[in-house]
N, C-alpha and C positions, 0 to 999 in steps of 0.2 A: 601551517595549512589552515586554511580559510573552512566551513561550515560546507558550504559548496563542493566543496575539495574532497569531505569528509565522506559523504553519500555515495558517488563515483560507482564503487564497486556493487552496491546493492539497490542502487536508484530505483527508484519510480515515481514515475510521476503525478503530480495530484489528480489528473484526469485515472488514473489508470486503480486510484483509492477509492473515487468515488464511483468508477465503474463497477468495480471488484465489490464496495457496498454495495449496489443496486442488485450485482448479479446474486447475493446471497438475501436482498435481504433484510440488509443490517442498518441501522439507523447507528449515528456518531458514538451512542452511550452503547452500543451493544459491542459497536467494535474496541471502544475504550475497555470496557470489561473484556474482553477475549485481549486485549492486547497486555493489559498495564497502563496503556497510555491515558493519560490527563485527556478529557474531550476536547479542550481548549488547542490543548497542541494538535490532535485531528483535524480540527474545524482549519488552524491555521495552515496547515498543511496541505489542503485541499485546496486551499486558496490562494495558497503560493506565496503565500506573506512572510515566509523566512524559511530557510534550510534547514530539515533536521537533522540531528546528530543522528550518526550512523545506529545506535542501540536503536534507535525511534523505527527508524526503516525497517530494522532486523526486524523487532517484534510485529510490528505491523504487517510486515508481509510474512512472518513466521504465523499470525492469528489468521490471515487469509488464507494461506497454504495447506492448513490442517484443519480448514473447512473446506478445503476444494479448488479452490483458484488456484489456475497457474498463469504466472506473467508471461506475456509474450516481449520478446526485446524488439527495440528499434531492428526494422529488416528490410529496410527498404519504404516497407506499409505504413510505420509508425508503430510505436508502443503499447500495447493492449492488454488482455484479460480475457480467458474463457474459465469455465468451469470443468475439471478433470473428467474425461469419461470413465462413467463406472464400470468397475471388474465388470466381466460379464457372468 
């Protein structure tokens, strides 16, 4: 199974990392500290310059998720990102 192959079940796309920063916020070193992840692999991630391994994904969208983001899946519209509405 190829790197590409690997992502599949928990995909997102680099658009949808760098939206999800924007909607919080967060600059590449913030999210790296909320993630674990090395900046370096953010930055390339974003840019689309290789496939991360599935832990990559997990925690990344695990550090967006438990600040609020939720992904939206391909639906027709395209792949996206809002921010959860809060309890009331």
């Amino acid at each position: 199974m190829d790197a590409r192959q690997n992502v599949i079940v928990d995909a997102i796309m680099p658009a949808q990392v760098r939206a999800a920063r924007g909607l919080l916020a967060w600059s590449q070193d913030k999210l790296a500290a909320a993630s674990g992840i090395p900046k370096r692999t953010i930055a390339r991630m974003e840019l689309a310059e290789a496939a991360p391994q599935r832990r990559t994904v997990q925690a990344i969208r695990a550090a967006f998720e438990s600040a609020g983001v939720e992904f939206i899946a391909e639906n027709g519209g395209g792949p996206g990102v809002r921010l959860r509405k809060a309890a009331p």
